[in-house]
C-alpha positions in Angstrom: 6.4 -19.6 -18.2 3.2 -18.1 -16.4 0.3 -17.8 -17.5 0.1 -14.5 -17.5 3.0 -14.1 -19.4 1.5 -15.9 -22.3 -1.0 -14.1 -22.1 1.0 -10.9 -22.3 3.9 -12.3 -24.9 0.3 -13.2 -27.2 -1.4 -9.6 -26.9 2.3 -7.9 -27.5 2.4 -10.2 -30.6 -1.2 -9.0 -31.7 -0.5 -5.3 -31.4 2.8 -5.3 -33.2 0.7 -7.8 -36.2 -1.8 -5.1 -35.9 0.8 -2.2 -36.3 2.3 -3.7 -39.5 -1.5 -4.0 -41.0 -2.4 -0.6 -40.3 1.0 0.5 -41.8 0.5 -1.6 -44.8 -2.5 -0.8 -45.9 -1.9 3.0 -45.0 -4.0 3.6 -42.1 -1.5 6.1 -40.2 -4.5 7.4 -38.3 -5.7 3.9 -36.7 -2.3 3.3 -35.7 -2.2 5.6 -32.4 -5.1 3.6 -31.1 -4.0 0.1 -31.3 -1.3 0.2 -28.5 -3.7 1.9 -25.9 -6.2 -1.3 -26.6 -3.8 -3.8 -26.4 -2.2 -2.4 -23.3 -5.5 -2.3 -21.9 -6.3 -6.5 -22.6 -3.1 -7.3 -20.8 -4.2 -5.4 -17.5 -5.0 -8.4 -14.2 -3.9 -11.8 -13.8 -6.2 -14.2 -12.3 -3.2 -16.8 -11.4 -2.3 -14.6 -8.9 -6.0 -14.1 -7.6 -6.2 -17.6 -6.6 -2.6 -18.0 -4.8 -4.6 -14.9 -2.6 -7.5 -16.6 -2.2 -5.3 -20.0 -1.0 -3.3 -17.6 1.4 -6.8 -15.9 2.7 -8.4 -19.4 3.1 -5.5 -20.6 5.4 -5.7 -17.5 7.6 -9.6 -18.4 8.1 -8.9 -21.7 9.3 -6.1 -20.3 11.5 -8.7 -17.6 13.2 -11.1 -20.5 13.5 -8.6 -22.6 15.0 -7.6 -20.2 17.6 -11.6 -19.7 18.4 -11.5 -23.2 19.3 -8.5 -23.7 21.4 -7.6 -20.7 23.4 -11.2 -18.7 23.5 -13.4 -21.5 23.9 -10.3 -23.0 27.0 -10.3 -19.6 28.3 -14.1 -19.9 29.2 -13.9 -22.9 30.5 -10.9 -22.0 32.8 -13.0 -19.3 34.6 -15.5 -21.4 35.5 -15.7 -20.9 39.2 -14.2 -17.1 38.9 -16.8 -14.6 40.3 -17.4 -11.0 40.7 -16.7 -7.7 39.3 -13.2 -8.5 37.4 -14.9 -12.1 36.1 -17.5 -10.7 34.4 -15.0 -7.9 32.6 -12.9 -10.5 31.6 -15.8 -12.7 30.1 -17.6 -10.3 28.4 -14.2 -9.4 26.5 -13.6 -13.0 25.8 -17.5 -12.8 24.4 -16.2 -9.6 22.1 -13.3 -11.6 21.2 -15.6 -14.4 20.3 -17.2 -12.1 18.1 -14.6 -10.2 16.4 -13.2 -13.7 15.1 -16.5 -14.0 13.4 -16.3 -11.0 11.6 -12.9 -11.3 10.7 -13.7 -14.6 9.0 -16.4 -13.0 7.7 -14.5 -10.3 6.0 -11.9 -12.6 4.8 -15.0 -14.6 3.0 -16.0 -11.0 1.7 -12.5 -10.1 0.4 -12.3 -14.0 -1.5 -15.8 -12.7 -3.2 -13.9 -9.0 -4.0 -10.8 -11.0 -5.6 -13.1 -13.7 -7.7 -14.9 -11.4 -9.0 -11.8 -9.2 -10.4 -11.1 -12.2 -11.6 -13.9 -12.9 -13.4 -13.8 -9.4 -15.3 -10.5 -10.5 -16.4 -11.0 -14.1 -17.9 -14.3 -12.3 -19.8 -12.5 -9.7 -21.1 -9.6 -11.7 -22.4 -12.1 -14.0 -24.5 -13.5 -11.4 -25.9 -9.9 -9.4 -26.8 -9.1 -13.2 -28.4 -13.0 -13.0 -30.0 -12.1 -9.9 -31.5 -8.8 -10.3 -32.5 -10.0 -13.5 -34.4 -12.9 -12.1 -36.0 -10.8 -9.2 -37.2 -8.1 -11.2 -38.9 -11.1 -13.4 -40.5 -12.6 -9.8 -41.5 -8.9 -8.6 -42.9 -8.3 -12.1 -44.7 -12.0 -11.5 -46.4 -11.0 -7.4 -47.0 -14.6 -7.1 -45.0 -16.9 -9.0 -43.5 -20.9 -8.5 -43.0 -23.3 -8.3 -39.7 -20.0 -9.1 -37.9 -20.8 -9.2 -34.5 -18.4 -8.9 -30.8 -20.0 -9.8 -27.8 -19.6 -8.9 -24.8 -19.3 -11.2 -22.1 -17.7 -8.9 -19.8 -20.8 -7.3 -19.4 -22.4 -8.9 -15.7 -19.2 -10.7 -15.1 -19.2 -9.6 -11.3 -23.2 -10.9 -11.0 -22.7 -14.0 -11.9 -19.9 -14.5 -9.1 -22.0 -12.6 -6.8 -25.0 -14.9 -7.8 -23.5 -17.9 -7.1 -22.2 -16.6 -3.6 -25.9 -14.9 -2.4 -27.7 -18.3 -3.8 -25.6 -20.0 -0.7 -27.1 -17.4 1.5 -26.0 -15.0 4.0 -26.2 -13.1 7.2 -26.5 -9.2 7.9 -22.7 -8.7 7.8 -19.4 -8.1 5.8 -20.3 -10.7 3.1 -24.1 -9.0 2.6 -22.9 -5.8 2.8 -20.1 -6.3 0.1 -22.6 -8.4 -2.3 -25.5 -5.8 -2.2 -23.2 -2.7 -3.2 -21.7 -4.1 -5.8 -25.1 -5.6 -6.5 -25.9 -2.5 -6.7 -23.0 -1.1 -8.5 -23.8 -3.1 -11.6 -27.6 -2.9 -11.7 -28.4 -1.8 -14.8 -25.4 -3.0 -17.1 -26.0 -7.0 -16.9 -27.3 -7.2 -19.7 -24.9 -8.9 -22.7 -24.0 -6.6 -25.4 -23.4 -6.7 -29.3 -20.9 -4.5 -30.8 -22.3 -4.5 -34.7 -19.3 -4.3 -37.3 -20.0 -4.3 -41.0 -16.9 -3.4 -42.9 -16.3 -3.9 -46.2 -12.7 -3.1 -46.5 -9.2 -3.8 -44.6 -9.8 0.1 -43.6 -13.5 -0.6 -41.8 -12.2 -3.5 -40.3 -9.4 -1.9 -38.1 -11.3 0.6 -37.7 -14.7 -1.1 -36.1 -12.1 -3.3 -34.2 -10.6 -0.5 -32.5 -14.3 1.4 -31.5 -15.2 -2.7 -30.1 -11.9 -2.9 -28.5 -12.7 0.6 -26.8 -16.4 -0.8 -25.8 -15.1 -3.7 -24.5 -12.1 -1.9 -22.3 -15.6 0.4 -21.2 -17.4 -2.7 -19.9 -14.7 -4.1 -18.0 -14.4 -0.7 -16.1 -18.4 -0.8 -15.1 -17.1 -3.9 -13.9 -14.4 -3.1 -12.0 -15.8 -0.1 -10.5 -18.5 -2.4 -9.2 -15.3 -4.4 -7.5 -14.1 -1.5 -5.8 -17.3 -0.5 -4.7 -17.2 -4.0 -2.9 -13.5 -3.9 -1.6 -14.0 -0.2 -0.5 -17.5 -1.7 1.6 -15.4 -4.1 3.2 -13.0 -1.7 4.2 -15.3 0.0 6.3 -16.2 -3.3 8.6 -12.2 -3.0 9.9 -11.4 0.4 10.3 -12.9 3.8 11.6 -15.4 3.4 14.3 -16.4 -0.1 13.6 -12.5 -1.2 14.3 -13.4 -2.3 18.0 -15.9 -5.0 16.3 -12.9 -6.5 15.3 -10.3 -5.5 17.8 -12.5 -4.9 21.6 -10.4 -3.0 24.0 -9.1 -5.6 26.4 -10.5 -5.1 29.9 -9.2 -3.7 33.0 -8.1 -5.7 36.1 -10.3 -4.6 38.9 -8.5 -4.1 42.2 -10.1 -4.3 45.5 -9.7 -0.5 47.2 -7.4 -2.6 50.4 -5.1 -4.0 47.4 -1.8 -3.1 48.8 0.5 -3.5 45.1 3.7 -3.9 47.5 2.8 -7.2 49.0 1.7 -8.1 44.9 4.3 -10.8 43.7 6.9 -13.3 44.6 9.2 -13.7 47.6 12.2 -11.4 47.8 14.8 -13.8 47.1 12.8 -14.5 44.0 11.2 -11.5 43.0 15.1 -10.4 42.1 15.4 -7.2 40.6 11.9 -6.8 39.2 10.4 -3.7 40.5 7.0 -5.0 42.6 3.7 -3.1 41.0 2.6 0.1 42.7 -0.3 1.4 40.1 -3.7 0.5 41.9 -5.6 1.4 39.0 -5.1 -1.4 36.6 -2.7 -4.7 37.9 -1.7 -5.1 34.4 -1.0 -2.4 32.0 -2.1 -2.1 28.7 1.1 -2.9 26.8 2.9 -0.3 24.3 1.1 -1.0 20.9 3.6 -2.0 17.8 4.0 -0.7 14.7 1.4 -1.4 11.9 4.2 -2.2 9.8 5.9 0.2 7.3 2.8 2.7 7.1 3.7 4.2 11.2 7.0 4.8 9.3 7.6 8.5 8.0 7.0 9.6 5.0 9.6 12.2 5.1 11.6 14.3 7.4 8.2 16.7 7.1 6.2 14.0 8.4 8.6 11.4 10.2 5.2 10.6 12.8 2.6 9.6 10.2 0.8 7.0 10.5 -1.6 5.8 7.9 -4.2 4.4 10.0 -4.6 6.6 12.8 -7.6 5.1 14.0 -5.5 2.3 15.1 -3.6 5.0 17.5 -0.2 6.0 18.1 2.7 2.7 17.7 
């Protein structure tokens, strides 16, 4: 069994435990907001966080690994190649060079994004099992005084990005993602206490539900502050800043006497491949692909659609 299905198989036990209380001891009006509460606590599973993080890690080394052995060959295979076409061709290899970096840089921003969702999780489930605790203690004692929740939850995301700014970091993806959501929960670090002080089986469901509802409002500050991050990120791979991570290749310059006819192999080898004639470009930007299922239509109103257009036509 997953973890995350223990996790959900304890909470669905809880709320159905709290049901029957607030049925036994008549409490007909608490009863409609136990469910919402509980539903709430079972919400993210970090298990599933870190098989991400394991898939995004390998894809870093695979971009770094590809830096290394086809960019930084391709360099040193020109070495001796001047002119016009030579210095396109390097200065695309350059912006090649350089969109690698940022990608690995956004894939360090994303693992940031993902921990820290994480993080809001794990701190709200100890403080669901820290409530659910103290209210069967206060249930068993038909009340219980100064009884006191806190809430953890509550600068989840800084600590994560904390730990990840202490390490330090350049003006890029990874900056840009820990300032806004920095920024995002400035102001709500600070740990909590949700006060209870019932002194019957009534006050106690009752206060656990309004702490429940506090907690379930902390985790949200929190995970706006994550999509504040994730949608930051976001704007380092797409719009106008998608050519910092995909450069238009270059053109192959053609010398004005370039006759495209005597371009190619012998006849008797050349077979039944038509010989170039285009003298503006040797080699021709190939068709782009799909981006997957978002180029596919949505409907037979909108069978063209494509969800990213600043990626261009498929």
């Amino acid at each position: 069994m997953s973890g995350y299905q223990e996790w959900a198989d304890n909470m669905n036990g809880q709320r159905e435990h709290f049901l029957g209380l607030a049925a036994e001891y008549g409490m007909g009006f608490i009863g409609p907001r136990i469910p919402p509460l509980f539903d709430a606590f079972l919400c993210g599973d970090p298990d599933r966080v870190e098989v991400m993080v394991d898939h995004l890690t390998k894809a870093k080394y695979a971009l770094n690994k590809d830096l290394r052995e086809h960019l930084g060959g391709a360099q040193l295979d020109m070495d001796g190649w001047v002119g016009d076409a030579a210095e396109d061709f390097l200065d695309f290899l350059l912006k090649l060079e350089d969109a690698v970096g940022q990608l690995t840089e956004c894939i360090e921003a994303l693992i940031v994004v993902l921990r820290s969702h994480a993080a809001v999780v794990l701190a709200m489930r100890e403080d669901a099992l820290n409530l659910v605790d103290l209210s069967l203690q206060g249930i068993d004692a038909a009340g219980a005084d100064d009884w006191k929740v806190a809430l953890a939850v509550v600068g989840a995301v800084a600590g994560v990005l904390g730990t990840v700014a202490s390490l330090g970091t350049s003006l890029g993806p990874l900056a840009g993602v820990i300032t806004v959501m920095g920024s995002a929960i400035s102001g709500t670090a600070s740990v909590a206490n949700e006060v209870i002080d019932a002194s019957s089986e009534l006050g106690v469901l009752d206060d656990m539900t309004r702490a429940g509802a506090s907690i379930v409002q902390k985790v949200g500050d929190q995970s706006f502050a994550v999509e504040v991050g994730l949608r930051e990120l976001a704007g380092f791979v797409s719009g106008a800043e998608l050519a910092e991570v995909r450069p238009d290749r270059p053109d192959v310059i053609t010398a004005p006497s370039f006759d495209p006819a005597s371009f190619g192999m012998a006849d008797e080898a050349q077979g039944k491949h038509p010989r170039p004639t285009d003298t503006t470009d040797l080699v021709p930007e190939p068709r782009r692909r799909a981006d997957g299922p978002y180029d596919r239509g949505r409907s037979v109103f909108d069978p063209d659609r494509d969800e990213y257009e600043e990626q261009g036509p498929a």
